[in-house]
C-alpha positions as CSV (number, residue, x, y, z in Angstrom):
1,X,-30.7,124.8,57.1
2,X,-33.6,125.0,59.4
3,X,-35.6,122.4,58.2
4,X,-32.9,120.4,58.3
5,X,-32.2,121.2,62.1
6,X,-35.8,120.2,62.7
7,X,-35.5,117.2,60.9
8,X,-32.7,116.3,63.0
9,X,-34.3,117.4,66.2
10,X,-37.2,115.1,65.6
11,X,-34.9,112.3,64.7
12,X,-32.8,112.5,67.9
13,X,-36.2,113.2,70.2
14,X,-37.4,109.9,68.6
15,X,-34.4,108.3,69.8
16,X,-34.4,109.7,72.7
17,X,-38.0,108.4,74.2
18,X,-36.7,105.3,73.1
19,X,-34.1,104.9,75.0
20,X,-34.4,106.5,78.2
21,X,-37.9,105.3,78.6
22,X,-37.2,101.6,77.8
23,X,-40.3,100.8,76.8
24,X,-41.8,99.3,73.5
25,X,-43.0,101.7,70.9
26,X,-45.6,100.4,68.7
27,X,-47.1,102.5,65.7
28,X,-45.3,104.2,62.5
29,X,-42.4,106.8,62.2
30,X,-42.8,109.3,59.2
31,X,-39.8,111.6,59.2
32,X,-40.5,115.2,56.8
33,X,-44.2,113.7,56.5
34,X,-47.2,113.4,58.8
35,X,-48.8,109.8,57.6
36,X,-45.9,107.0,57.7
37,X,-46.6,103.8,55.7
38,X,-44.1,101.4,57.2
39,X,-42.4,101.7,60.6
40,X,-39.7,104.5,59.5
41,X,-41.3,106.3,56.4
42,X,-38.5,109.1,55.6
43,X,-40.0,111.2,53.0
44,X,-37.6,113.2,51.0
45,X,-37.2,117.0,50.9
46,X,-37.7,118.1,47.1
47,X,-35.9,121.5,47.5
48,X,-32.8,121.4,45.1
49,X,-30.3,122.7,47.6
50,X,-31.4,119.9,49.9
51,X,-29.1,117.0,50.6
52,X,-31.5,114.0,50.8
53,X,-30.7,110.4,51.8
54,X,-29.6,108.3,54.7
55,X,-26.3,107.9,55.4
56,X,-25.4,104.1,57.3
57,X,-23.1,104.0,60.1
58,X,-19.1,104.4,58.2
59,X,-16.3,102.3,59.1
60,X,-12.7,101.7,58.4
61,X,-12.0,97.5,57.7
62,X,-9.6,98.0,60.3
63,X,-12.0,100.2,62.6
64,X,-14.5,97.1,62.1
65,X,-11.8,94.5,62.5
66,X,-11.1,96.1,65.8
67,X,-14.6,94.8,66.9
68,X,-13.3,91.1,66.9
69,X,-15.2,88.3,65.4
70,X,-17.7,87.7,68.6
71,X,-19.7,91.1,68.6
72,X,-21.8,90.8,66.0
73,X,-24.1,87.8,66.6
74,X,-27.2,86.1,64.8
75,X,-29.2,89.5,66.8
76,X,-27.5,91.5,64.7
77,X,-28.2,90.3,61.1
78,X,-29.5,93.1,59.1
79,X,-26.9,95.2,60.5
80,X,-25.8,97.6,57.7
81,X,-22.3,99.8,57.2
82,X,-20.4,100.9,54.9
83,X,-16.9,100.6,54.5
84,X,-14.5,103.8,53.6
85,X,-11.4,102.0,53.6
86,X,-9.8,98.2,53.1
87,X,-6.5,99.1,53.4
88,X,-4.8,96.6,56.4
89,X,-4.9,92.8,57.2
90,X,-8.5,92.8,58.2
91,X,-10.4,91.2,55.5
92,X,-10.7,87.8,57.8
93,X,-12.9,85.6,59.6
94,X,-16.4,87.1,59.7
95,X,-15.0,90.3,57.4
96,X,-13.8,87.6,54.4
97,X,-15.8,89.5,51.7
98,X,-15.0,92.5,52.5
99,X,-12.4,93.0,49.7
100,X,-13.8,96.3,48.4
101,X,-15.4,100.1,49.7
102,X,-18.9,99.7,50.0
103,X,-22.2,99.0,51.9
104,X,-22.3,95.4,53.2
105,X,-25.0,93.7,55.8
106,X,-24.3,91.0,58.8
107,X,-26.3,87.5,57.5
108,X,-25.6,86.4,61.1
109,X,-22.5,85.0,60.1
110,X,-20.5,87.3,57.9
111,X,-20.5,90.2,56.3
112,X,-21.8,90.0,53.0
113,X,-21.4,93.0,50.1
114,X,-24.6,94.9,48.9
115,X,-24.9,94.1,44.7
116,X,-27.4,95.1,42.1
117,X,-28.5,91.3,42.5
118,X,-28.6,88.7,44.7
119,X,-26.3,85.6,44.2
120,X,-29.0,83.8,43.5
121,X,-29.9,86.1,40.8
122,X,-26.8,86.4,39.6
123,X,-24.7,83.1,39.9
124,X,-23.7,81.6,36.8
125,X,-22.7,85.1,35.1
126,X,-19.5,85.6,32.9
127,X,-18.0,89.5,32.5
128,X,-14.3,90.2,31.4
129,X,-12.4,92.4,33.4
130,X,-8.7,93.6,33.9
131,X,-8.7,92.8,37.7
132,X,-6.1,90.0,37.9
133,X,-8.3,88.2,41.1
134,X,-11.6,87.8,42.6
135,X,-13.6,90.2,43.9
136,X,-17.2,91.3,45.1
137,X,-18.3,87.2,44.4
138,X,-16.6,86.9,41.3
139,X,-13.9,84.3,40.7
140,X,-11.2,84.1,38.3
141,X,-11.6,81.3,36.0
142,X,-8.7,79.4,36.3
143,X,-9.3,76.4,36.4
144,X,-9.0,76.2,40.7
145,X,-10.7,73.1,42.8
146,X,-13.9,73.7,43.4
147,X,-12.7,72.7,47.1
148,X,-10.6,75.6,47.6
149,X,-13.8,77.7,47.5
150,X,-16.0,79.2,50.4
151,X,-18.4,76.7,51.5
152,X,-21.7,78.5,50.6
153,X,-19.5,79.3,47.2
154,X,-19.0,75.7,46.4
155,X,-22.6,74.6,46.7
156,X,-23.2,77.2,44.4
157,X,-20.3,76.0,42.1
158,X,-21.6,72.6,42.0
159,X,-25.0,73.6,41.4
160,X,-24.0,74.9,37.7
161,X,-22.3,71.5,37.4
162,X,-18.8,72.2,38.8
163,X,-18.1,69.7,40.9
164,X,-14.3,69.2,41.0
165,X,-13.0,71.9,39.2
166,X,-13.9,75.5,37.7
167,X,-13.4,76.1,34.0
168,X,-10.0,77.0,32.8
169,X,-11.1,80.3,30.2
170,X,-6.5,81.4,29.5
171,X,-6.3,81.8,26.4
172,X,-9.9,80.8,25.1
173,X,-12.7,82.7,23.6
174,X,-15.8,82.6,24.5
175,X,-18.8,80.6,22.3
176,X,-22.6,79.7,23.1
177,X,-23.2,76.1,23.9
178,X,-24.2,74.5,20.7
179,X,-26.2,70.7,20.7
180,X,-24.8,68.4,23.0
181,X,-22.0,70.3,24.0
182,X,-21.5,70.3,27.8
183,X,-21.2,73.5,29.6
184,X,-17.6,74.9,30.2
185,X,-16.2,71.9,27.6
186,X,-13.3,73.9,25.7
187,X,-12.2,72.6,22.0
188,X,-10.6,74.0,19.1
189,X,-6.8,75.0,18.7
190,X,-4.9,78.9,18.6
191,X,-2.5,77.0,15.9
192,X,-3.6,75.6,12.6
193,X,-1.7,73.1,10.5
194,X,-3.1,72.5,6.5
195,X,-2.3,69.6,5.3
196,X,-2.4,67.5,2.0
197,X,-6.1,66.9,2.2
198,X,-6.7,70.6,3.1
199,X,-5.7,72.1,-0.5
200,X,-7.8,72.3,-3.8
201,X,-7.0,69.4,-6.5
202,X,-5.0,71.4,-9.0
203,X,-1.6,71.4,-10.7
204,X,0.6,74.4,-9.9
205,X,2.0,75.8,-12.7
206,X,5.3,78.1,-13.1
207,X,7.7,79.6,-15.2
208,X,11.4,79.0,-14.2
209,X,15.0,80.0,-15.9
210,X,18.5,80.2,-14.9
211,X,21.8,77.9,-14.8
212,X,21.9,74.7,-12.8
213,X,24.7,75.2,-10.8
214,X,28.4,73.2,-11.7
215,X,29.4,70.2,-9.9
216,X,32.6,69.7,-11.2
217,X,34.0,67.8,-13.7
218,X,31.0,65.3,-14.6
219,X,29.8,63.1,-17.5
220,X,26.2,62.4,-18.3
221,X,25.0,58.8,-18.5
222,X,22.1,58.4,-21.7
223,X,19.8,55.9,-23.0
224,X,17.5,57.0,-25.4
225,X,15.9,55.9,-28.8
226,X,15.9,58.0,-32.0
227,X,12.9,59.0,-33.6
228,X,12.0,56.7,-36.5
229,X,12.4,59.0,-40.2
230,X,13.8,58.3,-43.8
231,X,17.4,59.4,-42.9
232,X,21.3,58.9,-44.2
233,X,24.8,59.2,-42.0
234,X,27.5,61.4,-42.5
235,X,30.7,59.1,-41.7
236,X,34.2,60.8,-41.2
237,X,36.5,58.1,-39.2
238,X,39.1,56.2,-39.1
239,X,39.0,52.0,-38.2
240,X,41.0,50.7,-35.5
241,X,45.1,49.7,-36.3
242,X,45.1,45.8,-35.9
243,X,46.0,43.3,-38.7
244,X,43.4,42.3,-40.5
245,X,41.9,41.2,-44.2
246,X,39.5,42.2,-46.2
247,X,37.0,40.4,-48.3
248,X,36.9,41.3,-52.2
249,X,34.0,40.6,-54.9
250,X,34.9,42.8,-57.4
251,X,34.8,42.5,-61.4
252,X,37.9,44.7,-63.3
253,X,37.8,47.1,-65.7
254,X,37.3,46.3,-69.5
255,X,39.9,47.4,-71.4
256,X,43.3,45.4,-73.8
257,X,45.7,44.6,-71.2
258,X,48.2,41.8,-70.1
259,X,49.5,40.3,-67.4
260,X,52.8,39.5,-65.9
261,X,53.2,36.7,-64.1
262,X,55.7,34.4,-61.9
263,X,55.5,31.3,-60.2
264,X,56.3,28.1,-59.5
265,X,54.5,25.3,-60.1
266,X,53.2,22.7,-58.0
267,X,54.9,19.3,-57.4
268,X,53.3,16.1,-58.3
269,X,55.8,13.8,-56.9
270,X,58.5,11.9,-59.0
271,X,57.7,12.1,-62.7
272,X,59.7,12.4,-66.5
273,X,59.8,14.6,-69.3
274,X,59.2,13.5,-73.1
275,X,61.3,15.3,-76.4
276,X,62.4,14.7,-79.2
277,X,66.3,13.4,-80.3
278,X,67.2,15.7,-83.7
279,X,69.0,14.1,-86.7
280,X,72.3,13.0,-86.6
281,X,75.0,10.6,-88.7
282,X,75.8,7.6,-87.9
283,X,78.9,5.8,-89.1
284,X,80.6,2.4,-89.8
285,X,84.6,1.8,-90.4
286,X,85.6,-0.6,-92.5
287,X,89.3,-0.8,-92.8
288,X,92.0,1.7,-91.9
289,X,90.6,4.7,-93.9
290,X,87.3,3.0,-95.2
291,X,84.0,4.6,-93.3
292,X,80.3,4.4,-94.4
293,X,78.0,7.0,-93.3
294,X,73.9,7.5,-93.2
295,X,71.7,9.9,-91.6
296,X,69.5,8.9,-88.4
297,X,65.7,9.7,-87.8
298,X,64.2,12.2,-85.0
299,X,63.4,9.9,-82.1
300,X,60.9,10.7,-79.1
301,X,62.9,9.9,-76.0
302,X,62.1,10.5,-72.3
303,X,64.0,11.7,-69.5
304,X,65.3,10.0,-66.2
305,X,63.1,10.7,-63.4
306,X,65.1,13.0,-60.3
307,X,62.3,12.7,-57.9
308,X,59.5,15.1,-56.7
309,X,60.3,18.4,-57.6
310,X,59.0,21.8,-59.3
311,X,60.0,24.6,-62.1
312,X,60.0,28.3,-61.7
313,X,58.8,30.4,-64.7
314,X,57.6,33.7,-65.5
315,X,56.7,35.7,-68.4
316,X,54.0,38.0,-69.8
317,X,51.0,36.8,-71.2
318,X,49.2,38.4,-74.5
319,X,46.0,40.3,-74.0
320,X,44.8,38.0,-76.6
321,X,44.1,41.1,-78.7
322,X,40.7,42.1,-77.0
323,X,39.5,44.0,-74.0
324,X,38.4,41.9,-71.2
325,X,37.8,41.7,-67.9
326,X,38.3,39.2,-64.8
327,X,36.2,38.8,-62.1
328,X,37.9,38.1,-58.4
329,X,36.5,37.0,-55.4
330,X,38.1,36.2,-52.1
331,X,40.0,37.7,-49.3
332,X,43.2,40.3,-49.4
333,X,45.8,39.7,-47.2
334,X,46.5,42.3,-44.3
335,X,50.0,41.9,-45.3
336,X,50.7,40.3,-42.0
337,X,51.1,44.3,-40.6
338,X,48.3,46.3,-38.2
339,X,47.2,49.2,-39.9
340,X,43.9,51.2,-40.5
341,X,41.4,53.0,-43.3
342,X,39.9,56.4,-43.0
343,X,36.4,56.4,-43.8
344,X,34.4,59.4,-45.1
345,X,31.1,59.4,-46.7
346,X,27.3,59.2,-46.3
347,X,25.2,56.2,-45.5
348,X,22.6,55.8,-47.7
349,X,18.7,55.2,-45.1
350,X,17.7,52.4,-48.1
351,X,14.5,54.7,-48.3
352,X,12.9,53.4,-45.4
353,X,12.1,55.0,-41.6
354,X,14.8,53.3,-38.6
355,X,16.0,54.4,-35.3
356,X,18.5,54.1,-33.3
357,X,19.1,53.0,-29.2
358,X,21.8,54.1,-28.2
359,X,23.3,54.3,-24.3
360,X,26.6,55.1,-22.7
361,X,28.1,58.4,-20.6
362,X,29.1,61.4,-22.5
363,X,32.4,62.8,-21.9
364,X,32.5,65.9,-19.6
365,X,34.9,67.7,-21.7
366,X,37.7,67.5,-18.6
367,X,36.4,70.7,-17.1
368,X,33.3,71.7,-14.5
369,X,30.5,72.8,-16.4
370,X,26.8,74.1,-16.0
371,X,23.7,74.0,-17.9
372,X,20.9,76.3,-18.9
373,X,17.5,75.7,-18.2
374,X,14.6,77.5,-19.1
375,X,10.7,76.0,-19.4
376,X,7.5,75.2,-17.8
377,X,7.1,72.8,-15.3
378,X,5.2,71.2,-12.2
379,X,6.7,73.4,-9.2
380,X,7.0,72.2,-5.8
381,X,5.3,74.1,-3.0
382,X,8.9,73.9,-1.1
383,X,6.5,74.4,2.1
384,X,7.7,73.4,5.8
385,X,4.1,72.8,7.5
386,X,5.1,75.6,9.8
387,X,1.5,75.7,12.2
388,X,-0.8,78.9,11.6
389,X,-1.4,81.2,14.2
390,X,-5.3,80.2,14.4
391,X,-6.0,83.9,16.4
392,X,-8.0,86.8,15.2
393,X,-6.0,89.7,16.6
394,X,-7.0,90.4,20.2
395,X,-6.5,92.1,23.9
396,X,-5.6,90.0,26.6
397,X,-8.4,89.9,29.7
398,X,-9.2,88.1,32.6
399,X,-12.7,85.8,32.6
400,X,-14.6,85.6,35.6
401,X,-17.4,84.0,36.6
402,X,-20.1,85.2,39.4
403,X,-21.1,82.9,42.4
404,X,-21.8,84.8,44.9
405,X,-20.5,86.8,48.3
């Protein structure tokens, strides 16, 4: 405690003599040491329970706002404070920067926040933050005018090649520069999209079953060709009922038989018939009661024509004694009535390989119906190009860049 006092007794004696005197003091000031180095050498006390440092002049933004924007004057740069509070309206006119507590120093023109680094030093500089706006000479890249910016900020600005516009970093990540790529270009996409030319060359495979489902009554249209093998047809129908004939080559059975027959014969116009007159007497009379008698001779005699006509006959003819048989060849009457012949029976192939085309609908059987599938085929992807989110997961921040107070 005392050596403090006398620290600050020597302090405000120094003071003192240089303002009531009003004269110019030339020399060196050590303060807690007896061989200064530089105008004010304040050497530090090493004693742990010895509060060492020099505190600046502390303001209020509104206590320094009070002061107006005409005090401090191109004299005063250098000035240092430090501001406790920012609460209020006063961070205007020569107090722009002053947007946080701190230590800041007059330039002449404005007040200007103490950093680890000069802007200079430090313009150019990307950090991440949750602050939502600028602050201490960092600016939110947003994409802004470089315009809307201080003046000494712009200059800056454009000297790290913004000259109309800072970079816009929502919703991008950050990468290093790589080739030709200018500085604060942007590229890429936070959606993804494959497409056709994006997936390997192979055939997907899959297994699928179940029951195609029922439309309804339907019929099925075909048109196919057999495969060609030795085969026979089973048969089992019945022909259609229209009048019709049927051709015959046929020989009959061998065996004694005879046949009855009637007809009539044919006409072949007018024509006479030859026979033979029998024997008969002939006699003479001579007187009343006198007669002479002799016997006539068969004569051939013929008929009187009666014009074109025929003769009916029938009978049976003898078998001749033997078996035999009679060959016929020709066409059977219908009968002059429609009617139809059930067929059964098998189709002989002939021994040799055939197919058979065949198209037409098949019947649906007059009711809906489904069908059961089951196989291995090509299967569709069945995709809808939806866009991939093209984001690692991530935490949303702010990006700003540094140019300066």
């Amino acid at each position: 405690m005392k050596q403090r006092k006398r620290v600050l007794l020597t302090l405000k004696i120094f003071l003192s003599l240089l303002i009531l005197n009003n004269t110019s003091v030339w020399g060196q000031t050590g303060i807690n040491t007896s061989t200064p180095h530089s105008t004010l050498d304040v050497t530090a006390i090493k004693n742990a329970s010895h509060i060492a440092g020099i505190i600046a002049p502390r303001l209020t933004l509104t206590q320094l706002a009070d002061k107006g924007n005409t005090l401090y004057k191109a004299e005063q740069r250098g000035t240092i404070i430090y501001i406790t509070d920012i609460s209020g309206n006063g961070n205007t006119g020569q107090r722009a920067n002053i947007k946080s507590v701190g230590y800041y120093y007059f330039d002449g023109a404005e007040w200007i926040g103490f950093g680890v680094f000069t802007a200079a030093q430090a313009s150019g500089s990307i950090k991440e933050s949750f602050k939502t706006t600028d602050h201490n000479g960092w600016y939110l890249l947003d994409g802004r005018a470089v315009s809307s910016l201080p003046a000494n900020i712009r200059a800056i600005a454009v000297s790290l090649g913004f000259s109309s516009n800072l970079p816009n970093a929502k919703d991008k990540v950050l990468k290093s520069k790589a080739g030709s790529e200018v500085l604060g270009s942007t590229g890429g996409s936070n959606t993804l999209t494959i497409t056709k030319d994006n997936l390997p060359n192979v055939s997907l495979a899959g297994t699928f079953t179940g029951t195609a489902a029922s439309g309804g009554a339907h019929t099925h249209s075909l048109s196919a060709t057999s495969s060609s093998t030795a085969h026979a047809h089973s048969l089992s129908a019945t022909s259609s009922n229209t009048a019709h004939t049927h051709g015959l080559s046929l020989t009959s059975a061998n065996s004694t038989h005879t046949h009855s027959f009637s007809a009539t014969s044919t006409t072949n116009g007018a024509h006479t018939h030859t026979y033979v007159m029998p024997t008969r007497v002939n006699s003479s009379f001579i007187g009343s009661y006198s007669a002479l008698y002799n016997l006539k001779a068969q004569v051939a005699k013929a008929t009187f024509s009666a014009g074109a006509h025929t003769h009916t006959f029938s009978g049976t003819s003898a078998s001749g004694g033997a078996a035999h048989n009679h060959t016929i060849t020709g066409t059977a009457a219908s009968g002059g009535t429609a009617h139809n012949h059930a067929v059964t029976g098998t189709v002989a192939s002939d021994g040799a390989e055939h197919t058979h085309t065949f198209s037409g609908t098949s019947d649906s059987g007059g009711a809906a119906h489904t069908h059961t599938i089951s196989g291995t085929a090509l299967v569709d992807t069945g995709g809808t190009s939806t866009a991939l989110d093209n984001r690692a997961a991530y935490m949303a921040v702010n990006t700003f860049i540094y140019l300066g107070q």
